[in-house]
One Martini backbone bead per residue (centre of mass of N, CA, C, O) as a GRO file, in nm:
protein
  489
    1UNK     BB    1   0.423  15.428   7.882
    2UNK     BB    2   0.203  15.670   7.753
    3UNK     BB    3  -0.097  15.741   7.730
    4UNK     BB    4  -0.295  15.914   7.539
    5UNK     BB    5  -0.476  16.087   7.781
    6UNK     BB    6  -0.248  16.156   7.922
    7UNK     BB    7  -0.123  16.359   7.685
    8UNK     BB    8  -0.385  16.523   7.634
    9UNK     BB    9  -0.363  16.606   7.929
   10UNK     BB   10  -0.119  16.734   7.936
   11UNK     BB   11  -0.144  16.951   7.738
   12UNK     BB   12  -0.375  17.101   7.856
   13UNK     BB   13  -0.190  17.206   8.078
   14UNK     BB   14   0.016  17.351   7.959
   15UNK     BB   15  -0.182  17.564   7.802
   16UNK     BB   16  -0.331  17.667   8.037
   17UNK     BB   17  -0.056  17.760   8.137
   18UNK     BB   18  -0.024  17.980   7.945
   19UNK     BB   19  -0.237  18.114   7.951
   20UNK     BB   20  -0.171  18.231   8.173
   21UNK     BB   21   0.071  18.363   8.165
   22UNK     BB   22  -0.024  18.544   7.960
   23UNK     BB   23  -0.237  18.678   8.145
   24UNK     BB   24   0.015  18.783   8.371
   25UNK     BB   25   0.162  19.004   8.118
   26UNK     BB   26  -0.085  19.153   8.034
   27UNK     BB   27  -0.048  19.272   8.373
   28UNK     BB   28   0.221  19.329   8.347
   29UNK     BB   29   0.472  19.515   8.300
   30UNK     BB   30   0.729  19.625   8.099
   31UNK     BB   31   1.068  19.485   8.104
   32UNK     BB   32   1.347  19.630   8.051
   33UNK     BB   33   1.637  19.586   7.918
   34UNK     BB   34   2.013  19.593   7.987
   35UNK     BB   35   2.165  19.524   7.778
   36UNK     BB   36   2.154  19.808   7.596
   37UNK     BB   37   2.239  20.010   7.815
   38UNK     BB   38   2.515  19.857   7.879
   39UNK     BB   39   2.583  19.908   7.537
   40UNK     BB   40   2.616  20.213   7.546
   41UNK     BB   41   2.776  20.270   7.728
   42UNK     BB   42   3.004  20.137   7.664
   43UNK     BB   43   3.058  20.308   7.431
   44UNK     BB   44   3.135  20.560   7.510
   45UNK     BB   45   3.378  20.479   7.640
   46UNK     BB   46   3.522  20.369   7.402
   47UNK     BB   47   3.370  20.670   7.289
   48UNK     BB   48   3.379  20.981   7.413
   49UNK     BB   49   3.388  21.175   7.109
   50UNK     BB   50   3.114  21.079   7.034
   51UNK     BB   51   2.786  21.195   6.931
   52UNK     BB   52   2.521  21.237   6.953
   53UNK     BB   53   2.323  21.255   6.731
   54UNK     BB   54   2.150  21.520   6.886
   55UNK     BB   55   2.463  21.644   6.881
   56UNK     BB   56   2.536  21.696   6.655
   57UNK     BB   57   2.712  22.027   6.553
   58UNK     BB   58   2.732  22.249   6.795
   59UNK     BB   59   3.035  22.317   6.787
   60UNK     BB   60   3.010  22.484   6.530
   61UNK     BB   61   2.845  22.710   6.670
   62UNK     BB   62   3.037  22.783   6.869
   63UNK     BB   63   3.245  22.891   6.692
   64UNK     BB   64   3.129  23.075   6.524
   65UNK     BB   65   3.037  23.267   6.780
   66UNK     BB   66   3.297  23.328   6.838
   67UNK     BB   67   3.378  23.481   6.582
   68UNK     BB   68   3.199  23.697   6.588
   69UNK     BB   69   3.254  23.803   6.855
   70UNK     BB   70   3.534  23.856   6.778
   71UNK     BB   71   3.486  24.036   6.493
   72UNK     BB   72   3.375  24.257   6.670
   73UNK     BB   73   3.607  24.342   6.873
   74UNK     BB   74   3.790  24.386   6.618
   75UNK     BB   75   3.631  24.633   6.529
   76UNK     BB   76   3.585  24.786   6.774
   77UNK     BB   77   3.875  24.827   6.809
   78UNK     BB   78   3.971  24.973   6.498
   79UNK     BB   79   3.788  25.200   6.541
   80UNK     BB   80   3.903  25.334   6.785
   81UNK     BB   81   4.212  25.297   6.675
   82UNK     BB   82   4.169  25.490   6.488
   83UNK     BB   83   4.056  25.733   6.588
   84UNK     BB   84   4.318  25.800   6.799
   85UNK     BB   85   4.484  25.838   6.540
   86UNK     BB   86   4.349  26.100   6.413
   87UNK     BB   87   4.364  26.248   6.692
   88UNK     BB   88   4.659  26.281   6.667
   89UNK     BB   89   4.696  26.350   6.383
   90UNK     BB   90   4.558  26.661   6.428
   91UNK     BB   91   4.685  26.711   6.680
   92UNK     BB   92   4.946  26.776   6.573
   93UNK     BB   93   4.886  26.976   6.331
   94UNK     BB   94   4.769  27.182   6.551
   95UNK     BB   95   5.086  27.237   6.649
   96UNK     BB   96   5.220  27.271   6.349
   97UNK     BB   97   5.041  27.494   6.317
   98UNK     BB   98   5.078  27.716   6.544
   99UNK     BB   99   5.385  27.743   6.512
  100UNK     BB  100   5.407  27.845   6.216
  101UNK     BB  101   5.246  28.095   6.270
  102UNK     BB  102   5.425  28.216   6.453
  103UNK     BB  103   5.655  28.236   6.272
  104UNK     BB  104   5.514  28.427   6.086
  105UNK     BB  105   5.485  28.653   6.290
  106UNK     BB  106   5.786  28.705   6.378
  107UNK     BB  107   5.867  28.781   6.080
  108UNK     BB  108   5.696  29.016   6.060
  109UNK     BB  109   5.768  29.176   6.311
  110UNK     BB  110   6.057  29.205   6.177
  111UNK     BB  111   5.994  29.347   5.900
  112UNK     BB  112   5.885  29.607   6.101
  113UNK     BB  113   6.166  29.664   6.228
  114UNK     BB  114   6.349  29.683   5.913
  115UNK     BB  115   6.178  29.965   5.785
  116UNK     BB  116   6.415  30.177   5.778
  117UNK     BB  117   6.652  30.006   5.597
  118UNK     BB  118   6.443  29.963   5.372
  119UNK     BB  119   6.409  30.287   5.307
  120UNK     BB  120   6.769  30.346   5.252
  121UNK     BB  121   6.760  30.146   4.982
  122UNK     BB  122   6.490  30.325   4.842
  123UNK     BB  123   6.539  30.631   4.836
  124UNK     BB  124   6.660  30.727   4.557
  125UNK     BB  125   6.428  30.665   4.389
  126UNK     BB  126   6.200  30.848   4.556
  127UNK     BB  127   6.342  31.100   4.419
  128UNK     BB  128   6.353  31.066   4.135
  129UNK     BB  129   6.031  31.017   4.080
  130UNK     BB  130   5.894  31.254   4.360
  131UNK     BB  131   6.128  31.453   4.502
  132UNK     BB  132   6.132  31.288   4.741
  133UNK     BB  133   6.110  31.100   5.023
  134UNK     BB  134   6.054  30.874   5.169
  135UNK     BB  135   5.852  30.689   5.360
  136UNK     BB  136   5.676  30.464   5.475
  137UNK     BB  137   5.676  30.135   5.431
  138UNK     BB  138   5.483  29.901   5.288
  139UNK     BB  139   5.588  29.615   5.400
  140UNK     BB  140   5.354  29.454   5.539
  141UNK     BB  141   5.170  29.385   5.259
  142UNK     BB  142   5.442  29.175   5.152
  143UNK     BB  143   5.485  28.917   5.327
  144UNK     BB  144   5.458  28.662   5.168
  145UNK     BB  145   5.611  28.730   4.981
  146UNK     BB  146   5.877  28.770   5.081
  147UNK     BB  147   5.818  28.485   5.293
  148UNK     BB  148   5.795  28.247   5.079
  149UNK     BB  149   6.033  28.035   5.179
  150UNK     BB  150   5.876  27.995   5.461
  151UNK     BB  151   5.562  27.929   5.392
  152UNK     BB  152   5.676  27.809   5.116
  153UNK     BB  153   5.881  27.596   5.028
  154UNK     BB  154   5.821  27.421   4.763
  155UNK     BB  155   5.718  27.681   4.589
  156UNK     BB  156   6.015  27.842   4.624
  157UNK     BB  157   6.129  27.613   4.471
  158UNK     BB  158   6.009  27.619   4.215
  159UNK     BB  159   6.042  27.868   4.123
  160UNK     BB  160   6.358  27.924   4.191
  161UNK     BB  161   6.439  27.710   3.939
  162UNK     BB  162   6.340  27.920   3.697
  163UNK     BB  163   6.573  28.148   3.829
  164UNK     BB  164   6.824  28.042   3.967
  165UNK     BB  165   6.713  27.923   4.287
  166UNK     BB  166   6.844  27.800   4.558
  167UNK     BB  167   6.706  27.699   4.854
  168UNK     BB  168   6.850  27.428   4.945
  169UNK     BB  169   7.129  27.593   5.016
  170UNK     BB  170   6.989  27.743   5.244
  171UNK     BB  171   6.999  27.853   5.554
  172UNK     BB  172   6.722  27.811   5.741
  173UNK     BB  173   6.581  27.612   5.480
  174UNK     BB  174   6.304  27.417   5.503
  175UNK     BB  175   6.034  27.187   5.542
  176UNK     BB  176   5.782  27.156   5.778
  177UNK     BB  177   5.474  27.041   5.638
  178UNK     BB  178   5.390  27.328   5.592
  179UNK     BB  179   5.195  27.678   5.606
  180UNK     BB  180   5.173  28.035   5.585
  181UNK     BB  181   4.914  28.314   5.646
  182UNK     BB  182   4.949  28.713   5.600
  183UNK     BB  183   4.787  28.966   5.761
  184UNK     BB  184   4.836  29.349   5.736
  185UNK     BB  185   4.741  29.591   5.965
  186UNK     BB  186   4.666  29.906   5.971
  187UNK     BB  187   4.508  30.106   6.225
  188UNK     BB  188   4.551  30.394   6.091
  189UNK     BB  189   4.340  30.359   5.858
  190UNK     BB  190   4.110  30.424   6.062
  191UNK     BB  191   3.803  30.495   6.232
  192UNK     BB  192   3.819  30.608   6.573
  193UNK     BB  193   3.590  30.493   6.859
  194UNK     BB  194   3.791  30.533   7.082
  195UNK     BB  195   3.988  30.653   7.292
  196UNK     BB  196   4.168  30.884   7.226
  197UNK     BB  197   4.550  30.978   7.281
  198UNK     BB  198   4.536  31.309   7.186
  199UNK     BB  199   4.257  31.362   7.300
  200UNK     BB  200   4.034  31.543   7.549
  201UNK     BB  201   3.752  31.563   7.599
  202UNK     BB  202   3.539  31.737   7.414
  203UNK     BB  203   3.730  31.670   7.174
  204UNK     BB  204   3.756  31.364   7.140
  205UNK     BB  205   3.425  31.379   7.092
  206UNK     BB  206   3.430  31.521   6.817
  207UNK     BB  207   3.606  31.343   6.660
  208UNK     BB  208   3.432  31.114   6.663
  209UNK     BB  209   3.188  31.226   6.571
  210UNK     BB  210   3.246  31.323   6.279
  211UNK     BB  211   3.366  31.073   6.144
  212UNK     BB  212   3.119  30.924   6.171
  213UNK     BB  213   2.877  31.060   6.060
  214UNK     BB  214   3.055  31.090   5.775
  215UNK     BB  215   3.036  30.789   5.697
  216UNK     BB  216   2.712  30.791   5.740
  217UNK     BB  217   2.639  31.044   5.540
  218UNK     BB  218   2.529  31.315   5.671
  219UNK     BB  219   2.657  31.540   5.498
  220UNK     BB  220   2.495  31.441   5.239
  221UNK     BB  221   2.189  31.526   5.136
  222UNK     BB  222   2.181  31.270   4.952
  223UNK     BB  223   2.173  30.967   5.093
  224UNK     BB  224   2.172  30.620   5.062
  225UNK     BB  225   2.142  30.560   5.407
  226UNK     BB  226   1.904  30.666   5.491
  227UNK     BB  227   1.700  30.382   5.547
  228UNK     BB  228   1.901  30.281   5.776
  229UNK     BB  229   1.760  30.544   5.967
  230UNK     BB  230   1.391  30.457   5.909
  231UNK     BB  231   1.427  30.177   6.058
  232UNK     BB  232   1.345  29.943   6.279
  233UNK     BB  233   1.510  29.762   6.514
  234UNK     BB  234   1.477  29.518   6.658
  235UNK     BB  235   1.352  29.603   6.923
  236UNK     BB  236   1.201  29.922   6.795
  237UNK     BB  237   1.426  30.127   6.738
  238UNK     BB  238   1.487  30.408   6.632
  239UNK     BB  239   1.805  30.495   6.474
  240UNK     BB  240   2.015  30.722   6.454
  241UNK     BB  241   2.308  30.915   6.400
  242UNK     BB  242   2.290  31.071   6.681
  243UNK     BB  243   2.277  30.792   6.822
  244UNK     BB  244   2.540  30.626   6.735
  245UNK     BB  245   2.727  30.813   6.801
  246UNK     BB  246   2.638  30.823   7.142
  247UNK     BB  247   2.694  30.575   7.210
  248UNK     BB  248   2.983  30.539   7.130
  249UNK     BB  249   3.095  30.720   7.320
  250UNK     BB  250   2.956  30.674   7.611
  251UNK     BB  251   3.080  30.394   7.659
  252UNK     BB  252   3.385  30.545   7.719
  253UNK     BB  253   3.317  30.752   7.876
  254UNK     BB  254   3.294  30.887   8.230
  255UNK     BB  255   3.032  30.926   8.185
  256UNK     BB  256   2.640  30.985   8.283
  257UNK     BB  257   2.597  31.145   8.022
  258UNK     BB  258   2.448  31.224   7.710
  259UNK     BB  259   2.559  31.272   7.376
  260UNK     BB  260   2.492  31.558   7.209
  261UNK     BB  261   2.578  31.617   6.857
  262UNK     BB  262   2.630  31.912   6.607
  263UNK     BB  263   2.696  31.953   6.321
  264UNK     BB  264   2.683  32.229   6.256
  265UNK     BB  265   2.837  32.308   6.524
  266UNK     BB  266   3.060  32.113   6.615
  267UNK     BB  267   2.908  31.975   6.897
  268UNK     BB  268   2.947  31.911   7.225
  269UNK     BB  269   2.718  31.766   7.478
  270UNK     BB  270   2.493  31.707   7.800
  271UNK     BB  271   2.204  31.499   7.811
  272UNK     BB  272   2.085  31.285   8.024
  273UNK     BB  273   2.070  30.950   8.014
  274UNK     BB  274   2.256  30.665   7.868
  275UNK     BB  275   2.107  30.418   8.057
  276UNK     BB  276   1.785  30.417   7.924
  277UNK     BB  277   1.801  30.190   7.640
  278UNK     BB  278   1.929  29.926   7.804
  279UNK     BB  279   1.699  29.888   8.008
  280UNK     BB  280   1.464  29.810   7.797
  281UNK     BB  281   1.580  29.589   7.779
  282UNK     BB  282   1.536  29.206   7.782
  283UNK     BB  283   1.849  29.238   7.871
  284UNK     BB  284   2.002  29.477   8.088
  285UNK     BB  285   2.261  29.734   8.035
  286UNK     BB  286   2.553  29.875   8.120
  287UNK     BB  287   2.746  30.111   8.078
  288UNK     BB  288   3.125  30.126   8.045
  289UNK     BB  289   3.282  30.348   8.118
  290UNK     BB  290   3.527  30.228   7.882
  291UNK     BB  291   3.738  30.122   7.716
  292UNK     BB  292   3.770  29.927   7.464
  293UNK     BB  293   3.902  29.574   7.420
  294UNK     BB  294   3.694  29.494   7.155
  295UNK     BB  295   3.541  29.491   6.864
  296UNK     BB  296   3.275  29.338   6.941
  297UNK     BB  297   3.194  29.522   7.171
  298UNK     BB  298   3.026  29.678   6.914
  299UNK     BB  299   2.753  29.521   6.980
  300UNK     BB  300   2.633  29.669   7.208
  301UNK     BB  301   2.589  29.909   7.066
  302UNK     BB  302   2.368  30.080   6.961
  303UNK     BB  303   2.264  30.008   6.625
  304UNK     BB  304   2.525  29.774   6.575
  305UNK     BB  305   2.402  29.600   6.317
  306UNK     BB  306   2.441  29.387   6.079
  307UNK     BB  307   2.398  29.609   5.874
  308UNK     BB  308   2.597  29.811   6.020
  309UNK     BB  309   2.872  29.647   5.964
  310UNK     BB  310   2.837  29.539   5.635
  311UNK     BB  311   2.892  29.886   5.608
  312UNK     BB  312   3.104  30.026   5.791
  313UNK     BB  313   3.294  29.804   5.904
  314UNK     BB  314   3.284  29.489   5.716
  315UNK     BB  315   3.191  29.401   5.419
  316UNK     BB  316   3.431  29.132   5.440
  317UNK     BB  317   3.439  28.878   5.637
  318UNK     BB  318   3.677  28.764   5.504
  319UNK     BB  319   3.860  29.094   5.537
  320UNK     BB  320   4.053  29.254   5.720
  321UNK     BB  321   4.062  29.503   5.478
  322UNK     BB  322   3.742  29.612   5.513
  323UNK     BB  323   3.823  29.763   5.724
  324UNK     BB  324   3.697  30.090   5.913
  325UNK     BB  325   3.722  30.023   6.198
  326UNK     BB  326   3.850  30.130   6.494
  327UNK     BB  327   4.008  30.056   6.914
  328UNK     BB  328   4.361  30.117   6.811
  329UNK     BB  329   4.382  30.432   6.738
  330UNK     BB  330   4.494  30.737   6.759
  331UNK     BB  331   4.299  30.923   6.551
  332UNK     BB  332   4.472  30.918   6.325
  333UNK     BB  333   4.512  30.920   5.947
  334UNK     BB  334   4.625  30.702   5.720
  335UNK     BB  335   4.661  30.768   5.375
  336UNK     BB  336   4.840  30.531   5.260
  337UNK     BB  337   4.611  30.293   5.404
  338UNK     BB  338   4.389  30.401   5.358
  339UNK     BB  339   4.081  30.423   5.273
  340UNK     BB  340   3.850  30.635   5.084
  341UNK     BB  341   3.642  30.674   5.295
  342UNK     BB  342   3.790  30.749   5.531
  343UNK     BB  343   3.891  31.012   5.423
  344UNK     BB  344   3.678  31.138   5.346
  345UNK     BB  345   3.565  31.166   5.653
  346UNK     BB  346   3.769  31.308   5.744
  347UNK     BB  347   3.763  31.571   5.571
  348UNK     BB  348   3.450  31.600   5.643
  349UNK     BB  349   3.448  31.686   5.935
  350UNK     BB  350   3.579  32.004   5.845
  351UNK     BB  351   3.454  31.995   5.517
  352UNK     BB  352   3.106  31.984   5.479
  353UNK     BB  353   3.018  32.216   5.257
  354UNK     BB  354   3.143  32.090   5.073
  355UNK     BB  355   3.101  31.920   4.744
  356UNK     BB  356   3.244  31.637   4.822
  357UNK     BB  357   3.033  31.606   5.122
  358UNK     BB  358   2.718  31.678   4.949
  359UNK     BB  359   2.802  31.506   4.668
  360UNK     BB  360   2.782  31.186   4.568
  361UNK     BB  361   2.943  31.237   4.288
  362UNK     BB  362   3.199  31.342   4.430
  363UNK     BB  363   3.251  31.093   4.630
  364UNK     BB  364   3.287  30.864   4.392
  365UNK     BB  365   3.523  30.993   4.226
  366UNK     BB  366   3.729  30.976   4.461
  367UNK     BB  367   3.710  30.709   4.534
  368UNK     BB  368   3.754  30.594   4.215
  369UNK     BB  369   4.028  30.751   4.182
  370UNK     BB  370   4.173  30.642   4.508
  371UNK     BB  371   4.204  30.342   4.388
  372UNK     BB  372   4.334  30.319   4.136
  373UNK     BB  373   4.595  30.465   4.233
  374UNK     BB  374   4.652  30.225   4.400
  375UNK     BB  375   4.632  29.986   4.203
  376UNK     BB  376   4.915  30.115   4.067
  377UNK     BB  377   5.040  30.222   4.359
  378UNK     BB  378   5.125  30.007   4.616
  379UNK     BB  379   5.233  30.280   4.787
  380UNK     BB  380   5.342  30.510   4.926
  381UNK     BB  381   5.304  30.899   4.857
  382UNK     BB  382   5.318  31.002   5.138
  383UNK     BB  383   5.535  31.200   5.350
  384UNK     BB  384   5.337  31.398   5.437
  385UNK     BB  385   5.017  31.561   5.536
  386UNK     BB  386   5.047  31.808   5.304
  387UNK     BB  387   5.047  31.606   5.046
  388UNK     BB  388   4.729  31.518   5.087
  389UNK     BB  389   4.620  31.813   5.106
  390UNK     BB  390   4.750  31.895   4.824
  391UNK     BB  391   4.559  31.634   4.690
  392UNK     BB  392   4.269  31.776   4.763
  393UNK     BB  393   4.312  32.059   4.655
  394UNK     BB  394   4.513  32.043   4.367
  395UNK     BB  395   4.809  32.074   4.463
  396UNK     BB  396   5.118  32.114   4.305
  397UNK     BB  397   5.336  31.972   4.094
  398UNK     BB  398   5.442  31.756   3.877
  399UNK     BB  399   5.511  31.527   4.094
  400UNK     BB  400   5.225  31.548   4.205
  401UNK     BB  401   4.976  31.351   4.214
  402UNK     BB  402   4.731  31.532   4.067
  403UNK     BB  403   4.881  31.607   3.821
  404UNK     BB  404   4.941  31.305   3.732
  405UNK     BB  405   4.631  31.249   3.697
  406UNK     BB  406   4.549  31.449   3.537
  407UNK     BB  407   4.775  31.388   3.297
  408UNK     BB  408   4.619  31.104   3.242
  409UNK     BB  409   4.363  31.179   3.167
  410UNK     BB  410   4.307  31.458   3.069
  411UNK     BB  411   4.017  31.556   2.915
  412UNK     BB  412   3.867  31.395   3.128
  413UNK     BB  413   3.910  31.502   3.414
  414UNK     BB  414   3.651  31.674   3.493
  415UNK     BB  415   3.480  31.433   3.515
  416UNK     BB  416   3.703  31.221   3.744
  417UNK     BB  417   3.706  31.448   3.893
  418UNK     BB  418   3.719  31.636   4.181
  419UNK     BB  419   3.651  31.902   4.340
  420UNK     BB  420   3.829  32.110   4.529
  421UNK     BB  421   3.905  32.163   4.837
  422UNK     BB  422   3.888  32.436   5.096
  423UNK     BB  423   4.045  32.558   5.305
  424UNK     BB  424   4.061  32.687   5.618
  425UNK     BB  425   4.276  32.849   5.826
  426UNK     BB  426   4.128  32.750   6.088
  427UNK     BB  427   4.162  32.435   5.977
  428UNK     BB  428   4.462  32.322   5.906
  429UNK     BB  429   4.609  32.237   6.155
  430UNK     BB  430   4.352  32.018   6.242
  431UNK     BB  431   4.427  31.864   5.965
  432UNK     BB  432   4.749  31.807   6.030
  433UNK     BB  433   4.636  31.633   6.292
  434UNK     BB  434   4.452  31.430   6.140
  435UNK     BB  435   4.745  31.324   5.992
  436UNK     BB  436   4.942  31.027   5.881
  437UNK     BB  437   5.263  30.900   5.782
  438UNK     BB  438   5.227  30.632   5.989
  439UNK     BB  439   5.264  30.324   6.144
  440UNK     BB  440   5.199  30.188   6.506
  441UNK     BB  441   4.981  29.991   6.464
  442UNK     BB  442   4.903  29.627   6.462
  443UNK     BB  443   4.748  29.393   6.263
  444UNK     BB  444   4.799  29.047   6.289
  445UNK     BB  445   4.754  28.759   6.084
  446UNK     BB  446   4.841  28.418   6.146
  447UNK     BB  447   4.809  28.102   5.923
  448UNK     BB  448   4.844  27.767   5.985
  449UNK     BB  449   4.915  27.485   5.783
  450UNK     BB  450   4.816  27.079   5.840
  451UNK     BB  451   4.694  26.947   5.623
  452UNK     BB  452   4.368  26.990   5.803
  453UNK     BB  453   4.488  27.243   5.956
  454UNK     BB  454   4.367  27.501   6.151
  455UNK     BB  455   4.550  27.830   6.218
  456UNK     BB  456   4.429  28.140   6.371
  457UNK     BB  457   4.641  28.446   6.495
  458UNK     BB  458   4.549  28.708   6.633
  459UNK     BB  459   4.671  29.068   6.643
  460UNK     BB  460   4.798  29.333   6.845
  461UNK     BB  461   5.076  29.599   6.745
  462UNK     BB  462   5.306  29.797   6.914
  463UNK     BB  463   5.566  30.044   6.810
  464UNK     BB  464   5.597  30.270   6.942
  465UNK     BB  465   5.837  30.517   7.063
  466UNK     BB  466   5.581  30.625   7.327
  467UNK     BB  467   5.556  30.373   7.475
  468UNK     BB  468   5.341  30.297   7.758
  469UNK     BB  469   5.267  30.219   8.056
  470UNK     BB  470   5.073  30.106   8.243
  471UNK     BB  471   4.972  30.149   8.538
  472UNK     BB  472   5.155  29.992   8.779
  473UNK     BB  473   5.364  29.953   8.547
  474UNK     BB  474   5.596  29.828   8.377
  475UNK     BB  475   5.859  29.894   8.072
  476UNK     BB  476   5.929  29.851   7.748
  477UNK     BB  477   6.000  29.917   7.404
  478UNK     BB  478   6.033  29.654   7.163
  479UNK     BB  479   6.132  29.593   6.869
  480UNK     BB  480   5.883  29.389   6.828
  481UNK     BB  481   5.668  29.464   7.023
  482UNK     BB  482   5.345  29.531   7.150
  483UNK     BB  483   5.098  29.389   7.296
  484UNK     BB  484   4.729  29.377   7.283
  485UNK     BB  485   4.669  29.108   7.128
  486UNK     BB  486   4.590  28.764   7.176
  487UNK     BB  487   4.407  28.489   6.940
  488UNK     BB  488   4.323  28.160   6.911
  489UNK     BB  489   4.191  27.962   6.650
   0.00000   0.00000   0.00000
């Protein structure tokens, strides 16, 4: 049995040792036990795919990103893949748009080499209306219509079936997939001014001097034109048309002296250097002194400015029809196919004094007048040159031009009609060496459309049955003709 004091005595030493204990826990370091922690691996081990809290989510946002990046990818590949498809059936569609105006062309070529035979069984109509036989038939003008079932299938065949013709079961006509279309010009219809084939030397000079000037109205009185002569080019240089003249002629002439013109005796002279005014540029360049190459090249020569091109060259940059010279032709102009302008200027080149070539209102009453007559009667009208010579003449029969144009105008044509001009017996003879009628170089223009496709194919073609060949080459004319210029746009 233990004492109270005992007792008493045992709890105070307790207490003192815990006190101690107490106080030696509150400087000792804190303790964390491992059971906690090795409770937790534990937990992982046994569930090693759930995640913990702070990173729940985690592979959603990774799935996210994969798919972006991924839908960029495919994004960015479909559109390069559509580009490359585009841009192949682009390119194939300007393969078969290529072919198209080919065949366009070959076909058109075909259909002026078989022009003497379509000429002999139209022959008896044009003597009964005309009392002549025909001249050459100006059938490359009408080449689209003819060739319609070939240019455009479809349109040829939805027409044909409203007048029972069925071109579905014609050989050699299917759809193509595409359309081409034709534009032929005669370059004899315009006035040459490249060296011409038929004169050389002075003559030749003076032929192309005459025809130019006349063009640009020099021999008028009071000419229209006259102010496009009286100011200055972009360079700084007034151009008169005596300059314009001379520069044109210098180009392809073989010499290095300036030609100079006299309208009043018809004559070529030459006097000082040519290439002095191309010196004078801010980029200097010489004279030519050969043959032009292509219609562009008549850029370089002084004067023809904008303005003079939009003028006496080509007043409709879209119209290869409204052109006016050309550096293909051989000197003479057709009737048939020349502008009324071109006519003019040709025939005034020889008698400028007549009141036709110096009087503005007898100028327009036969431009239009001779516009009118061909679009009434859009084919060829002249036989011969001098059939041509006798209506601007005012002579002829009645079933000649001149006579038939008269009766139909009637009591006004004293109004409508020019004073007939006077050839002098001393120049009969070199106007009718200077118009032809018929046509032996043509510009041909063949366009060919696939889709959204367009080619086209500019050509100027050589018939001539007395075509040679260059200097140190060999060949011969083929009867569809040979190539002067081919040019794939």
């Amino acid at each position: 049995m233990i004492a109270p004091t005992d007792m008493t005595s045992s709890r105070r030493t307790r207490q003192a040792g815990a006190g101690i204990s107490l106080g030696l826990r509150r400087r000792q370091p804190r303790r964390v036990s491992a059971a906690p922690v090795m409770a937790r691996a534990q937990r992982r081990k046994t569930n090693p795919g759930r995640p913990q809290r702070r990173e729940q989510g985690v592979a959603l946002v990774m799935v996210l990103t994969v798919i972006a990046m991924i839908s960029v990818f495919v994004a960015d590949l479909s559109a390069n893949t559509s580009v490359a498809f585009q841009m192949a059936v682009g390119e194939r569609d300007r393969i078969k748009a290529e072919y198209i105006a080919r065949s366009g062309l070959n076909l058109t070529r075909l259909l002026i080499a078989k022009e003497p035979a379509i000429r002999q069984i139209i022959a008896p109509i044009y003597s009964m209306v005309l009392g002549h036989g025909p001249p050459q038939i100006n059938i490359w003008a009408f080449a689209d219509s003819i060739l319609a079932p070939f240019a455009n299938y479809n349109a040829a065949k939805a027409q044909g079936a409203g007048v029972g013709i069925d071109f579905s079961k014609m050989a050699g006509l299917k759809d193509t997939g595409g359309t081409f279309e034709i534009t032929t010009i005669s370059e004899n219809s315009m006035i040459n001014v490249n060296k011409p084939l038929f004169f050389v030397g002075d003559e030749a000079r003076k032929s192309i001097a005459m025809q130019l000037f006349a063009l640009m109205g020099g021999y008028q009185t009071d000419s229209p034109y006259d102010a496009m002569f009286q100011k200055a080019d972009s360079d700084g240089q007034i151009t008169s048309r005596l300059d314009i003249v001379s520069a044109a002629i210098d180009w392809w002439d073989d010499d290095e002296q300036r030609t100079v013109f006299d309208p009043g005796g018809a004559s070529v002279t030459s006097a000082g250097r040519e290439d002095d005014i191309y010196s004078r540029f801010p980029d200097p360049y010489r004279v030519k002194n050969a043959a032009y190459d292509s219609l562009d090249e008549l850029r370089l020569i002084r004067g023809f400015s904008d303005d003079f091109w939009a003028t006496f060259i080509q007043p409709d940059p879209e119209d290869p029809k409204s052109r006016r010279i050309t550096i293909y032709g051989s000197g003479a102009v057709n009737p048939n196919e020349a502008r009324a302008e071109v006519l003019w200027s040709r025939i005034c080149s020889y008698v400028s004094t007549q009141p036709l070539c110096q009087d503005p209102g007898q100028r327009l009453a036969f431009v239009n007048l001779f516009d009118t007559a061909r679009a009434m009667l859009p084919v060829a009208l002249f036989e011969k040159p001098d059939d041509f010579l006798n209506f601007v003449q005012g002579k002829g029969n009645a079933r000649d031009l001149y006579p038939m144009v008269q009766g139909l105008l009637g009591p006004t044509s004293a109004l409508l009609l020019w004073k007939p001009i006077v050839i002098p017996p001393d120049k009969l003879q070199a106007m009718r060496a200077a118009f032809v009628t018929s046509a032996r170089i043509f510009t041909i223009v063949a366009t060919g459309r696939v889709g959204k496709a367009s080619v086209r194919i500019n050509t100027v073609l050589n018939f001539d049955e007395n075509w040679t060949p260059p200097p140190l080459t060999t060949g011969k004319m083929t009867p569809l003709g040979m190539f002067h210029r081919y040019r794939i746009d």
